[in-house]
C-alpha positions as CSV (number, residue, x, y, z in Angstrom):
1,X,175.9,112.0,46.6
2,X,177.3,113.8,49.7
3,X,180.8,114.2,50.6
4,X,183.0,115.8,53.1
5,X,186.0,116.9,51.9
6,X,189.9,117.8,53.7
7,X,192.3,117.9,51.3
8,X,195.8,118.3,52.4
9,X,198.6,120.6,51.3
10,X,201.2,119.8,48.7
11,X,203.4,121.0,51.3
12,X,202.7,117.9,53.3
13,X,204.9,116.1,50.6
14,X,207.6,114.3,53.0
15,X,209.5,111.3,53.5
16,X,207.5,108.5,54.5
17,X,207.2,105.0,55.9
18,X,204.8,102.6,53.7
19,X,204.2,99.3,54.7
20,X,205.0,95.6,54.5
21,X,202.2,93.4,53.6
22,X,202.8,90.6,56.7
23,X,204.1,93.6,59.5
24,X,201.5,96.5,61.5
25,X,204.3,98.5,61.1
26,X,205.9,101.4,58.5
27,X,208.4,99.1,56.7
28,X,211.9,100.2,58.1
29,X,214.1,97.8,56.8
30,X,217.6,99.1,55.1
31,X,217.8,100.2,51.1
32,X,220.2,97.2,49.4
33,X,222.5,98.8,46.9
34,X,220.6,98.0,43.8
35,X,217.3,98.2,44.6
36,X,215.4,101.6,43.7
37,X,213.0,104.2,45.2
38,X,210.3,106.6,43.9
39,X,213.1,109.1,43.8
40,X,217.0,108.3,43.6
41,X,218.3,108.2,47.6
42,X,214.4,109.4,48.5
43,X,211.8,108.0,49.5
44,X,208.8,105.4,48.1
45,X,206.1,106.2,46.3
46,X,202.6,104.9,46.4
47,X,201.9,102.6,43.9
48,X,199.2,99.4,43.4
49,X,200.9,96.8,44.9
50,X,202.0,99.4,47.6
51,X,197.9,100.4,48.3
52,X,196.7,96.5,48.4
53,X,199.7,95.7,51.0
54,X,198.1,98.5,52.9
55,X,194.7,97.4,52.5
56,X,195.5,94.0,53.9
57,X,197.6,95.0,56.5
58,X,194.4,98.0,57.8
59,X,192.1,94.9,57.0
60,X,193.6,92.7,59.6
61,X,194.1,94.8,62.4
62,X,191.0,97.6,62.4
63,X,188.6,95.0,60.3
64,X,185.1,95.0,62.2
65,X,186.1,97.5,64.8
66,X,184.5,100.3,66.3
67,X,186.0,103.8,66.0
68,X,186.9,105.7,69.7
69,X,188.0,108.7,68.1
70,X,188.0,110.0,64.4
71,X,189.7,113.5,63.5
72,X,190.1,115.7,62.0
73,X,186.5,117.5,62.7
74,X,185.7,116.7,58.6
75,X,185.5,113.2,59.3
76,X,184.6,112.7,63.1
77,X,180.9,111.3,62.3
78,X,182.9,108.0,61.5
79,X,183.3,108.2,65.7
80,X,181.3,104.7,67.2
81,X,180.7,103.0,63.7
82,X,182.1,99.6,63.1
83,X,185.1,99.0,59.9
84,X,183.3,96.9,57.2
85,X,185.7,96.3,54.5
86,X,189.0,98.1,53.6
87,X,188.7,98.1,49.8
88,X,192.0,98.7,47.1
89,X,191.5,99.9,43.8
90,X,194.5,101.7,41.7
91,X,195.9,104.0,44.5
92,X,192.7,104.8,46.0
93,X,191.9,102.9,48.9
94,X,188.3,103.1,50.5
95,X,186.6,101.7,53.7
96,X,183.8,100.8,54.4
97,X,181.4,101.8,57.8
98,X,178.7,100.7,59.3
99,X,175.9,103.3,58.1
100,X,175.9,103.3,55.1
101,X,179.4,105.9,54.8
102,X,182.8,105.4,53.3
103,X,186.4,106.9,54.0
104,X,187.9,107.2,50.6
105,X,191.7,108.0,50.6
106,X,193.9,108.4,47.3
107,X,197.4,108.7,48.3
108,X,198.9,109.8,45.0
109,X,202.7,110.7,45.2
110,X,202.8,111.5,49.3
111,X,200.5,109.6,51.3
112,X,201.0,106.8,53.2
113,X,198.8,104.9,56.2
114,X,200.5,103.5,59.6
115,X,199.4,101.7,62.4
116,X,200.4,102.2,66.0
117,X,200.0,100.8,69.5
118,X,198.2,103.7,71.5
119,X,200.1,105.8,72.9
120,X,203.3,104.8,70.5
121,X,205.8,107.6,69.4
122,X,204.3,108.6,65.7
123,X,207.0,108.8,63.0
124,X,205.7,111.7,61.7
125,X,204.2,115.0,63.2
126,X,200.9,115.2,63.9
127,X,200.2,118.0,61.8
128,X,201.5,115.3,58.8
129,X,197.8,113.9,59.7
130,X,195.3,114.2,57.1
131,X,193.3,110.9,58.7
132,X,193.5,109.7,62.6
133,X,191.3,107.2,63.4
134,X,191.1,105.1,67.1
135,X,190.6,102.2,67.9
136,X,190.5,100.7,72.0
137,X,194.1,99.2,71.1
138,X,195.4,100.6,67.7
139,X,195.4,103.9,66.2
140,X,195.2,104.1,62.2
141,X,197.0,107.3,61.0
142,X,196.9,108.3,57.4
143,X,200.0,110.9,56.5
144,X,200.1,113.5,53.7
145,X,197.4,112.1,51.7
146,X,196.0,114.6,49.1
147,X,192.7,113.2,48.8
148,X,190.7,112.1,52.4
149,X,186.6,112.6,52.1
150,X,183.6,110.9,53.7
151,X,181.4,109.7,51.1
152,X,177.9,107.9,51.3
153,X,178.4,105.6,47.5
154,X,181.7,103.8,48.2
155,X,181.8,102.9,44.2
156,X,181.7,107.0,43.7
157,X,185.3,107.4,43.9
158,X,186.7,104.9,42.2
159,X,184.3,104.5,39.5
160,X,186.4,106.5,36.8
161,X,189.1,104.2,36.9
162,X,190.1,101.4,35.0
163,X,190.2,98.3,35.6
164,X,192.2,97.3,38.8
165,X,195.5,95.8,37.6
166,X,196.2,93.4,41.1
167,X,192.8,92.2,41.2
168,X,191.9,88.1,40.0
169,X,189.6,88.6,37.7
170,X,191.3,91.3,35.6
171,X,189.8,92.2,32.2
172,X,192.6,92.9,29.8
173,X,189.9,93.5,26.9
174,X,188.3,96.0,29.0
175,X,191.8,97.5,28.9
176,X,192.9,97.2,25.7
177,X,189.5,98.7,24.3
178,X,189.8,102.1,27.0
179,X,194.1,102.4,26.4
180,X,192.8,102.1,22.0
181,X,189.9,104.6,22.8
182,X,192.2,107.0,24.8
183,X,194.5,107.9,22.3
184,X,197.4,108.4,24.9
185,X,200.6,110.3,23.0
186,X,203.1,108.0,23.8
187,X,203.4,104.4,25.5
188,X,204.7,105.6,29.2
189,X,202.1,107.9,29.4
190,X,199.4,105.4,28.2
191,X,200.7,103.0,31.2
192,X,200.6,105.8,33.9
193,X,196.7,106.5,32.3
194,X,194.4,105.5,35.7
195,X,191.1,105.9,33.5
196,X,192.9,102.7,31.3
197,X,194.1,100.9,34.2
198,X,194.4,101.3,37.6
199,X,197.1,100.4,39.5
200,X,200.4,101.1,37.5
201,X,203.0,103.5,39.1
202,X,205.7,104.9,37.5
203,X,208.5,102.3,38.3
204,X,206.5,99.5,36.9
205,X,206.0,101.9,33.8
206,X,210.0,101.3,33.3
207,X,210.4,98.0,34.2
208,X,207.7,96.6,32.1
209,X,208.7,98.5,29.0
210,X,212.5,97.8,30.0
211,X,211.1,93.7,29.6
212,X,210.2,94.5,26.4
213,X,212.8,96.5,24.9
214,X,209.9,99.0,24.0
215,X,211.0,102.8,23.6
216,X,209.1,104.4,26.0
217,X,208.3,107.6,23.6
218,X,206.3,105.1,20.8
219,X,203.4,106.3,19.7
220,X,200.7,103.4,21.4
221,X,199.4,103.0,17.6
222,X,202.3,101.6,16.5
223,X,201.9,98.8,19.0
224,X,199.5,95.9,18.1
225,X,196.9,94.6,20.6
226,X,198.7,91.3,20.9
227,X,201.9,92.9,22.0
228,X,199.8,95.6,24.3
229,X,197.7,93.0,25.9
230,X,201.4,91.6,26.7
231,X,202.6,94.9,27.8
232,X,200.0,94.9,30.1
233,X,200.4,91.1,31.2
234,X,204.0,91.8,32.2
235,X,202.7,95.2,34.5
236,X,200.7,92.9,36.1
237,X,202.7,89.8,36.9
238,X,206.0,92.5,38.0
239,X,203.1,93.5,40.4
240,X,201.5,90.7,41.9
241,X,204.6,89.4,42.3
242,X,205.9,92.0,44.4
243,X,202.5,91.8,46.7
244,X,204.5,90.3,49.5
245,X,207.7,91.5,49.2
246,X,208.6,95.2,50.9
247,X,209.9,98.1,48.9
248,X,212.9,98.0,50.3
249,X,213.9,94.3,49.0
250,X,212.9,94.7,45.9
251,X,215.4,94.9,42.8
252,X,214.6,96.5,39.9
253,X,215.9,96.7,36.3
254,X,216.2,100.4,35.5
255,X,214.1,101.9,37.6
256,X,216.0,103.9,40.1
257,X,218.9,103.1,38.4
258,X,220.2,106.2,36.2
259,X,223.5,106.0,35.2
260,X,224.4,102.1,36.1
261,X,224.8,99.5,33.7
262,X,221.7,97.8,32.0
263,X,221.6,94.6,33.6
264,X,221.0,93.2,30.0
265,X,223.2,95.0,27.6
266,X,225.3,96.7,29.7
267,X,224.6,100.0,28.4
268,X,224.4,103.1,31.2
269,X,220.8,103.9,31.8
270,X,219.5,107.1,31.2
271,X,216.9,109.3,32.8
272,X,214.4,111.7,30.8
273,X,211.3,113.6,32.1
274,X,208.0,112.5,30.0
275,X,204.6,113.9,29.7
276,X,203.1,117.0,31.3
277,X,203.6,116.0,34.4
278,X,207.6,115.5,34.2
279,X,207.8,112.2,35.4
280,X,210.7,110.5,35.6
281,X,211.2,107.7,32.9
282,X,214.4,105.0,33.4
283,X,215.6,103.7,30.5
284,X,218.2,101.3,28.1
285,X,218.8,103.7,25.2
286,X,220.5,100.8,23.4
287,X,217.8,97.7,24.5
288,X,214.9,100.2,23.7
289,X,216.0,101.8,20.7
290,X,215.2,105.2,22.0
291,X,217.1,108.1,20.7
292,X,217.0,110.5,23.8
293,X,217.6,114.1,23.9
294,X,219.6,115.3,27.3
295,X,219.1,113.4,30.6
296,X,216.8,115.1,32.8
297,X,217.9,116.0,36.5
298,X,216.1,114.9,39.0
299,X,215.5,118.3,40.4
300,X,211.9,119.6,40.7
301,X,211.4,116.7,38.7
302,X,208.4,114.0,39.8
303,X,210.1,110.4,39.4
């Protein structure tokens, strides 16, 4: 297999626009008191649903066109070759060209794809730009993304993952058999686990858990495969259903929450980080029986 990598800077990590999946444009709509963001009063984060609103939005307006222009230089063969397919899978997203060559993109925690009229103001500076790619009457501009390579096997990139949460034909076995053989320290980290599942983002990590009053810091082994398959279930449903609806509408239970009242119990929710990354876990103390240790600040913290 050949690649082409450019990988961008973790100092590229900035506020951006993600999209709606029925508008070309970054979503822009106003933040309702209530609903939540990747980080409290910041900005989104990339997760499933998030990529597969993407994917359809790319699909629909650079589907079966010919690239103009393609930079930066580590990706400028994909210059006169036609869009094939604009493929989601967890948060990778990958498209297709005429050629037999792919554009693989993984926008972890930063990145985030737009689509402008030529010669429309970007809302981010160009050198934001891992990924620019023109079309005779739309440019496609990827921003902040760690992960941009060419790649001749499209399957390549994606084929440590899981299975893809979002998609119809989702095999839960397969799931349940890779989160039992993983061996995962505790249940938030298990969901987060790409190689398990693809797909699940931290804030439907907390909601899902939240639904069923499940301490976040159980060991996975004390749950039984009934009750993970419908761990699992819930992820996925939270998800679809949000396929159509824009970050910025969205309510959520605890996520983004810290310090309000559990919409169940009533109880202030509380905020530790969890697993070697520090990720931000939102939580009902009372709801999910967890005995917490200090709140963690959201400082150098990732939520």
């Amino acid at each position: 297999m050949t690649s082409w990598r450019s990988r961008a800077s973790t100092a590229q990590r900035s506020r951006t626009h993600h999209w709606t999946g029925c508008c070309a444009k970054p979503d822009s709509a106003p933040r309702r008191r209530g609903s939540s963001s990747g980080r409290s009063g910041g900005r989104y984060l990339p997760e499933g649903d998030t990529i597969w609103r993407t994917a359809a939005a790319l699909r629909r307006r650079i589907g079966g066109k010919v690239v103009s222009e393609a930079r930066p230089d580590s990706i400028g063969r994909l210059k006169g070759r036609r869009v094939e397919s604009v493929e989601p899978n967890g948060k990778h997203l990958v498209m297709q060209f005429e050629g037999g060559i792919a554009l693989h993109s993984h926008m972890r925690m930063t990145g985030a794809w737009h689509l402008y009229q030529v010669g429309e103001r970007w809302r981010q500076p160009e050198r934001r730009a891992t990924a620019v790619l023109r079309f005779d009457d739309v440019v496609a501009v990827c921003f902040a993304a760690p992960v941009m390579e060419l790649v001749r096997d499209a399957r390549q990139p994606v084929a440590h993952l899981g299975p893809d949460i979002l998609v119809d034909r989702f095999d839960l076995e397969e799931v349940l058999r890779r989160a039992r053989q993983l061996e995962a320290p505790t249940l938030g980290e298990l969901l987060l686990e790409q190689r398990v599942c693809a797909g699940i983002g931290n804030i439907y990590k907390c909601e899902s858990l939240w639904a069923h009053r499940l301490d976040p810091w159980m060991h996975p082994a004390e749950l039984d495969d009934e009750r993970l398959r419908q761990l699992y279930a819930t992820a996925r449903n939270l998800m679809r259903r949000n396929l159509v609806t824009p970050m910025a509408r969205q309510h959520h239970a605890v996520h983004g929450r810290g310090g309000r009242s559990c919409p169940r119990c009533g109880t202030p929710i509380r905020i530790r980080a969890q697993g070697h990354q520090g990720r931000l876990t939102y939580f009902c103390p009372r709801c999910q029986g967890t005995v917490s240790g200090p709140s963690a600040t959201r400082r150098g913290l990732r939520p």
